[in-house]
VORO-273605 format. One record per residue (C-alpha): residue number from 1; residue in one letter; x negated, y negated, z negated. Coordinates in pm, whole numbers. Each point is the difference from the previous one (the first is absolute). Layout:
// VORO-273605
REC seq type      x      y      z
REC NUM    A      X      Y      Z
...
***
This chain:
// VORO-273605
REC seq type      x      y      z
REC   1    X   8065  -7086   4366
REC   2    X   -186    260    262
REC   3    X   -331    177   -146
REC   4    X   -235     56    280
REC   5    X   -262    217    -40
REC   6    X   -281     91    318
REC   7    X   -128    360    -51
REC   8    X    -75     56    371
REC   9    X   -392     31    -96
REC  10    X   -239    276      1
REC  11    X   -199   -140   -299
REC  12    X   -324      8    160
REC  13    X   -200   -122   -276
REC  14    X    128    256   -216
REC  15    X   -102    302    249
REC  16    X    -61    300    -29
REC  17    X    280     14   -277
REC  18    X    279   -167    271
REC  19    X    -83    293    273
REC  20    X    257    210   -157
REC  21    X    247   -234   -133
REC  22    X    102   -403     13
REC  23    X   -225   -264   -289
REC  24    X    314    -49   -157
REC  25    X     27    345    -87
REC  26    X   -281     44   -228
REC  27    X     50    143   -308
REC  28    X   -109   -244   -277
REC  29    X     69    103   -364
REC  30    X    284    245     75
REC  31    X    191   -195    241
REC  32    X    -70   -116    420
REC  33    X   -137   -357     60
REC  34    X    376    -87    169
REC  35    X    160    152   -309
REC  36    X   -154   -258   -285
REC  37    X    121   -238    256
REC  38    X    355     78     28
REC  39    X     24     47   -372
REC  40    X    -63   -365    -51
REC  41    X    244    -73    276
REC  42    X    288    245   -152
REC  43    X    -41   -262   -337
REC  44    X     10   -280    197
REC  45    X    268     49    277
REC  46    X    340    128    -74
REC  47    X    126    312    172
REC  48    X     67    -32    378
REC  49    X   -225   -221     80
REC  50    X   -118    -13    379
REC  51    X   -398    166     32
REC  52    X   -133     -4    364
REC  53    X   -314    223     60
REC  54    X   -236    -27    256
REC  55    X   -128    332     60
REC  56    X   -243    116    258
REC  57    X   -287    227   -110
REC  58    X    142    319   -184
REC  59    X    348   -125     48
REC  60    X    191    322    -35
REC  61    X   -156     74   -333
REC  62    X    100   -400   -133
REC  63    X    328     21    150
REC  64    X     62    330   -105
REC  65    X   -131    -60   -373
REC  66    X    149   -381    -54
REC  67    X    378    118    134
REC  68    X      7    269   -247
REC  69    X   -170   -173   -337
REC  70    X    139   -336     32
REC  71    X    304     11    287
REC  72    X    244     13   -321
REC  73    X   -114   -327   -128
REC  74    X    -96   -232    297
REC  75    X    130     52    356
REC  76    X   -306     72    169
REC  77    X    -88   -102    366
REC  78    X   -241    120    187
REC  79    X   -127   -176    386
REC  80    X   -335    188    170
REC  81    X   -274   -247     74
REC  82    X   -197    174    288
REC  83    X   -400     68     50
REC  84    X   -189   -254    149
REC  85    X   -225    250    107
REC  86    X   -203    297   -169
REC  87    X   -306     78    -95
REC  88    X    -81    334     75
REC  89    X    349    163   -134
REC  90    X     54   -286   -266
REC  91    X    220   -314    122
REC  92    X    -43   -333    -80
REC  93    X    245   -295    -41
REC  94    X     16   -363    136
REC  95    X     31   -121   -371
REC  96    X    161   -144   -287
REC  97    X    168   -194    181
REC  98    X    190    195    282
REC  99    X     97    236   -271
REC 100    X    170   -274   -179
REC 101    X    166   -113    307
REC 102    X    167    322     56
REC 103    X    253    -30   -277
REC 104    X    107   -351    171
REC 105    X    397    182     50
REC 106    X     55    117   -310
REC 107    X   -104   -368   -153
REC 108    X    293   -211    125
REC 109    X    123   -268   -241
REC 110    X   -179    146   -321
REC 111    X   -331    -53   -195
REC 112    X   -271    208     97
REC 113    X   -225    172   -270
REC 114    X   -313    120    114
REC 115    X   -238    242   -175
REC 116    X   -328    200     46
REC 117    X      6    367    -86
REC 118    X   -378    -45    -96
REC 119    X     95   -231   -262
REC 120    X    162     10   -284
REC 121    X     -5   -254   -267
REC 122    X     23     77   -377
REC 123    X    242   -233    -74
REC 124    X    411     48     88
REC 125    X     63   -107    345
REC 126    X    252   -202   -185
REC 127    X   -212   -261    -92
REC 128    X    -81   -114    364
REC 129    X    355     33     46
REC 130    X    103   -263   -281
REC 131    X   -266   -267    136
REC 132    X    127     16    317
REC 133    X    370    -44   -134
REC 134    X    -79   -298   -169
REC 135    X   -263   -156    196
REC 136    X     78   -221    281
REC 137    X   -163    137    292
REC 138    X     -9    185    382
REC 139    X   -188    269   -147
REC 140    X   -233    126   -296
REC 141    X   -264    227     44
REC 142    X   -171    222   -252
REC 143    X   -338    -96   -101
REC 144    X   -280    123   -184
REC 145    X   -402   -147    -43
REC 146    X   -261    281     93
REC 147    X   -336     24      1
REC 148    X    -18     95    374
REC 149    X    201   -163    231
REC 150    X   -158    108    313
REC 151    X    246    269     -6
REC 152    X    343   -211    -65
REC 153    X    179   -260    111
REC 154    X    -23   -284   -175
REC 155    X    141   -348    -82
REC 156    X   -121   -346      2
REC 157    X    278   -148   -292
REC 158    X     57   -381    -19
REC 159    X   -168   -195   -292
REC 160    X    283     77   -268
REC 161    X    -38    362     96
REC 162    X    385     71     84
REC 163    X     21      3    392
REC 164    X   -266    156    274
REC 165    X   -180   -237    206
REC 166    X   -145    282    218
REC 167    X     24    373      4
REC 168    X   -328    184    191
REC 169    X    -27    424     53
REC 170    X   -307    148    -61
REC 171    X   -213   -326    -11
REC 172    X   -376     -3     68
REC 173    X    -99   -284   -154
REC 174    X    162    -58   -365
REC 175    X    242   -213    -63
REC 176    X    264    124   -293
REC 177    X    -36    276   -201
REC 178    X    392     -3    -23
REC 179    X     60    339    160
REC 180    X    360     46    156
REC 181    X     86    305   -145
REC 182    X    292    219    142
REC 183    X    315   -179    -59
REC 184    X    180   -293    188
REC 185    X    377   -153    -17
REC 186    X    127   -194    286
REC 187    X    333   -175    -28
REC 188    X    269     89    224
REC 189    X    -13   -335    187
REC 190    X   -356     17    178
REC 191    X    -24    390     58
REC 192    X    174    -49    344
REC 193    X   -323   -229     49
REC 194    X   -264    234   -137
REC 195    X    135    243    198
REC 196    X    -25   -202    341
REC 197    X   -340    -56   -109
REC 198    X    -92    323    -39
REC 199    X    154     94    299
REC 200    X   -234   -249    158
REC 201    X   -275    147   -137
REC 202    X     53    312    162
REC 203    X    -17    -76    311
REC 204    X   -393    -78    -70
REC 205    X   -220    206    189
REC 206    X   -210    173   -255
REC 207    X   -384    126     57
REC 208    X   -275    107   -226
REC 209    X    206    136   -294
REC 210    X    176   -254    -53
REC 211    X    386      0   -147
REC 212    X    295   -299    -16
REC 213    X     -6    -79   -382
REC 214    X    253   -176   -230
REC 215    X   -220   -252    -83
REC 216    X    -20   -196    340
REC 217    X    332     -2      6
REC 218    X     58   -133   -400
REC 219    X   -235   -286     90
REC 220    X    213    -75    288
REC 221    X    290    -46   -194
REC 222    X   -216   -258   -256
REC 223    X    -92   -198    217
REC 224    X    356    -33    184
REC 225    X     31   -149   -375
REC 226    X    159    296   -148
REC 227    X    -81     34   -371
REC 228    X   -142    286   -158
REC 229    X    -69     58   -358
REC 230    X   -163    264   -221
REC 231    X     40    202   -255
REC 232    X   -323    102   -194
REC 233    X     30    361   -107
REC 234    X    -88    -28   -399
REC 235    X   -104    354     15
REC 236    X   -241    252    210
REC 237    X    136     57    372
REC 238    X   -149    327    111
REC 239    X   -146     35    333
REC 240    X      6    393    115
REC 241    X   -130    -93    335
REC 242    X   -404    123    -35
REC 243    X   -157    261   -194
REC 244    X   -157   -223   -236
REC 245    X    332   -229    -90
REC 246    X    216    310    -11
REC 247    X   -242    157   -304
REC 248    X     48   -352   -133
REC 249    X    373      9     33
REC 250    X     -3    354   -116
REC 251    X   -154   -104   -366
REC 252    X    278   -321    -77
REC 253    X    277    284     69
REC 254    X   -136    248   -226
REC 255    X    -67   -331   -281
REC 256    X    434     32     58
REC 257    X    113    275     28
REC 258    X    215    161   -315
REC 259    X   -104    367      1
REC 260    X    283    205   -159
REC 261    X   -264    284   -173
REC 262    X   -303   -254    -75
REC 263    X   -165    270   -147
REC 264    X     31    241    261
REC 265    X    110    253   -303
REC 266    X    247    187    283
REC 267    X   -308     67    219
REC 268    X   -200    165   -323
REC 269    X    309    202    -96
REC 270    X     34    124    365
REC 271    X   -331     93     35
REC 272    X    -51   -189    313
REC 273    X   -260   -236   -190
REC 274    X   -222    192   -152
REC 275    X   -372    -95   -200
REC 276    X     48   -327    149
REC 277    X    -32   -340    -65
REC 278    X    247   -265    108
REC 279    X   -112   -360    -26
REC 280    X    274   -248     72
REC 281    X    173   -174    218
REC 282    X     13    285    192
REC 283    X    340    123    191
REC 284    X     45    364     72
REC 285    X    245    156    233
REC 286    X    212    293    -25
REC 287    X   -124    318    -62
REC 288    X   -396    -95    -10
REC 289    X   -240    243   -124
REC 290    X   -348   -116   -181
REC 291    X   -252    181   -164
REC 292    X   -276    -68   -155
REC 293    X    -36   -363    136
REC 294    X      1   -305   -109
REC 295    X    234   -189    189
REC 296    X      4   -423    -46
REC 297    X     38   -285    -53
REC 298    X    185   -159    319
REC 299    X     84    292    164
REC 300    X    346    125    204
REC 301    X     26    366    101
REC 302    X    295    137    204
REC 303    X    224    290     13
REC 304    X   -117    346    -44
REC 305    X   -367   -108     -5
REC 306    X   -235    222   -155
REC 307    X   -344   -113   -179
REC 308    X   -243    259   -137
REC 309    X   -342   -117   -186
REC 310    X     45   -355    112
REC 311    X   -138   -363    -96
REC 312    X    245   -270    186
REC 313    X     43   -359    -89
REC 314    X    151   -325    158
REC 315    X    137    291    316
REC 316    X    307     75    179
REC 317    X     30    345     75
REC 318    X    319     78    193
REC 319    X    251    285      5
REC 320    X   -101    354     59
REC 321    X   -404    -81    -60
REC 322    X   -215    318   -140
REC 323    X   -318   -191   -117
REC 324    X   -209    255   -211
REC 325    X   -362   -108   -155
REC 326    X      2   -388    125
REC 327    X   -102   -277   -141
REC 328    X     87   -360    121
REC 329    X     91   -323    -35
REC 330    X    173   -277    247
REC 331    X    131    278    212
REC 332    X    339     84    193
REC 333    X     96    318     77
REC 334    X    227     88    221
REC 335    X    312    248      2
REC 336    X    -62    391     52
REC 337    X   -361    -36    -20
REC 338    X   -264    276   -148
REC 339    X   -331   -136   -118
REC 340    X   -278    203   -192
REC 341    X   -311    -83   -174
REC 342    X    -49   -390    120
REC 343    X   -173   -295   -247
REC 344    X     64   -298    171
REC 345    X    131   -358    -11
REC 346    X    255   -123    175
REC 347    X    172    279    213
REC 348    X    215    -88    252
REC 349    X    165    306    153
REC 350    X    332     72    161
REC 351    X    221    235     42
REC 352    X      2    390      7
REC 353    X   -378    -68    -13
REC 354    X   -222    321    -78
REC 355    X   -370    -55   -126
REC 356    X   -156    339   -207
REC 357    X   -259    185    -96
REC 358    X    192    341    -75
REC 359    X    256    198    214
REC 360    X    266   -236   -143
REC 361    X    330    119    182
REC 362    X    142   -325    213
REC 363    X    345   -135     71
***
């Protein structure tokens, strides 16, 4: 079976955090958005297993990164899905689709496996992978009910609820609240067709932002009479793809995570937590320094971060941060940034970002 996994995106919703670096490579408690991906994947796919990127934005840092963290278990391939055009100094791409499309050689005569790096389910891959062994099927898509649909693709499922009628992107009008959400399996025998039909696709003159999507070309294949199941994710799927979902996401992967000092009694015999309060889940990185704060619940702070006389909850603060008397809530916080005396709600600040009220030395 070939994972496939588009990357080529600048993440726009997620700006100003994705100026400096690719979505997937936010840090969420302790590890990058690609990382709790490819975790999952490692438990689920045996070693040497095919893994086709499609990189774009950033692509020297993914490249560079994914070859030397994971090129020992899968054999990693990588194919370049170019601009469309930019915006200023930022490109954008022709879509979902087109990036899918570009791992068409490296697909011959094997399943495809196709995830999102801005999802990641809570369950083992492994269960989609068992339904779709047993099930008898073209394909089985991963599916979850939201509460906002507007900004998924969803399905329209027959009245036993086992195969999609209908599969819509983005609709305006409801009608599912069965979100596809990040991961689809194609058998072997119609991926030469879903790749002719994407190829099709492409040649679509696009105007007005639009992009080719997967979805089109999914409903294609229904209604040539191709059948499609699905396989209801029993657990939370995580969307990292906006601010507000990703603070969301951040919480169910704190509610998991096994911290090896839960008691942070390493940090107090340091002395790099000091008249502080901890109130968990909270995940701190390596070498983080706190004093007299109060530091929780729901919050991840990265690498070499330093917090003096601080009130943070429900926050992700990333690595290198110097936050000294600040007190918020809802916020992220990106890498290498220095912020001083600030009570407010909801920050949302990249990074190397410098906002003061002293002569604070900068990076």
């Amino acid at each position: 079976m070939l994972l496939i996994c588009p990357i080529a995106g600048v993440g726009k919703r997620l700006q100003p955090f994705t100026y400096s670096k690719p979505k997937a490579f936010l840090k969420i408690a302790g590890k990058r958005l690609i990382d709790h991906n490819l975790i999952k994947l490692k438990k689920a796919f045996p070693k040497g297993t095919n893994i086709c990127f499609i990189v774009g934005y950033k692509k020297r840092q993914i490249t560079e990164y994914l070859t030397q963290t994971y090129g020992d278990y899968f054999n990693i391939f990588f194919v370049k899905q170019s601009p469309l055009g930019y915006s200023g100094d930022v490109p954008y791409f022709s879509g979902l689709g087109d990036a899918i499309l570009l791992a068409k050689d490296f697909a011959k005569n094997d399943d495809c496996f196709i995830f999102l790096s801005d999802r990641l389910p809570m369950e083992e891959y492994t269960n989609i992978l068992l339904n779709y062994h047993k099930e008898d099927c073209d394909g089985i898509i991963n599916i979850k009910r939201v509460d906002n649909p507007q900004f998924y693709g969803v399905v329209l499922l027959d009245e036993d609820k086992k195969y999609i009628m209908k599969i819509v992107e983005k609709p305006i009008e409801f009608i599912s609240n069965y979100a596809v959400s990040g991961a689809y399996i194609l058998r072997k025998s119609i991926t030469p067709l879903m790749f002719d039909l994407l190829e099709e696709q492409s040649k679509i003159k696009l105007e007005n932002g639009q992009e080719h999507q997967m979805a089109p070309v999914l409903q294609k294949l229904i209604e040539d009479g191709f059948k499609f199941k699905i396989y209801e994710a029993k657990e939370e799927i995580l969307d990292f793809g906006r601010p507000e979902s990703l603070l969301e996401g951040h919480r169910h992967l704190l509610t998991e995570i096994k911290l090896q000092d839960p008691l942070y009694e390493d940090l107090y015999q340091s002395g790099n937590l000091v008249d502080s309060k901890i109130v968990p889940p909270v995940f701190l990185g390596k070498n983080v320094k706190i004093s007299d704060s109060v530091i929780g619940p729901n919050v991840s702070i990265g690498d070499n971060a330093i917090l003096e006389k601080c009130i943070i909850s429900e926050s992700i603060i990333g690595d290198g941060a110097y936050l000294k008397k600040i007190i918020s809530s809802d916020s992220i916080i990106g890498d290498y940034t220095i912020l001083e005396d600030l009570i407010k709600k909801s920050i949302t600040i990249g990074d190397s970002s410098y906002i003061t009220t002293s002569n604070m030395k900068s990076f």
